[in-house]
ZAMARGU-4260 file (C-alpha; in steps of 0.2 Angstrom, whole numbers, plus 5000, padded with zeros to 4 digits):
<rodrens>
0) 5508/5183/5395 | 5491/5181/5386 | 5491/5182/5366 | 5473/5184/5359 | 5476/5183/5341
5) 5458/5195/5331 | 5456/5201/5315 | 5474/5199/5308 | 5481/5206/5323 | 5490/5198/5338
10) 5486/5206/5354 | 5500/5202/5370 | 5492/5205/5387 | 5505/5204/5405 | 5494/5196/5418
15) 5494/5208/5436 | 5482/5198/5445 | 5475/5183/5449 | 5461/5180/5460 | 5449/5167/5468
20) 5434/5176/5473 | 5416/5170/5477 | 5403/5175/5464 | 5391/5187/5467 | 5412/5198/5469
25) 5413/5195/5450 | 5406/5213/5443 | 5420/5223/5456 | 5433/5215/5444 | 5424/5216/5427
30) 5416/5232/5431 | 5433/5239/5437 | 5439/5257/5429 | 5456/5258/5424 | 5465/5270/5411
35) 5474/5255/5403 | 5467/5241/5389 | 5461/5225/5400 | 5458/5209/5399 | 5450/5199/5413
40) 5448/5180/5411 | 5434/5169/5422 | 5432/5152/5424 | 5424/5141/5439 | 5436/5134/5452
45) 5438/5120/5460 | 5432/5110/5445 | 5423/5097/5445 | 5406/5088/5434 | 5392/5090/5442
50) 5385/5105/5450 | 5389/5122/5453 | 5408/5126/5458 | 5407/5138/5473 | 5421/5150/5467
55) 5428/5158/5451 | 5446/5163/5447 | 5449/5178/5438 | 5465/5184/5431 | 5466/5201/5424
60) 5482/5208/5412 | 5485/5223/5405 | 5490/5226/5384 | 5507/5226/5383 | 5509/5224/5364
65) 5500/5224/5348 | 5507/5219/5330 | 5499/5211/5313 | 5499/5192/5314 | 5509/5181/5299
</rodrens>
């Protein structure tokens, strides 16, 4: 589960996929079209401090809920 909190609403996404993929794949899974509300999020992998990570892990979830937030 993702909870992105915006605006003075509260926004639950259930993650479907989690992938690590080299680079230059990245736009297949940003770009993607799909009928449902997504989120995908991106990050480098492994990690590390100096220089460029060789991959990225995506994970990509679908809006499952939205209510106001308290």
């Amino acid at each position: 589960i993702i909870e992105i909190q915006r605006k003075g609403k509260i926004y639950t996404y259930t993650v479907d996929a989690r992938h690590i993929i080299d680079p230059i794949d990245l736009g297949k899974y940003v770009f993607e079209k799909t009928s449902k509300t997504k989120i995908v999020l991106v990050t480098c992998h492994p990690k590390q401090t100096t220089g460029v990570p060789k991959y990225r892990i995506v994970v990509q979830g679908h809006l499952t809920d939205t209510r106001d937030a308290e």
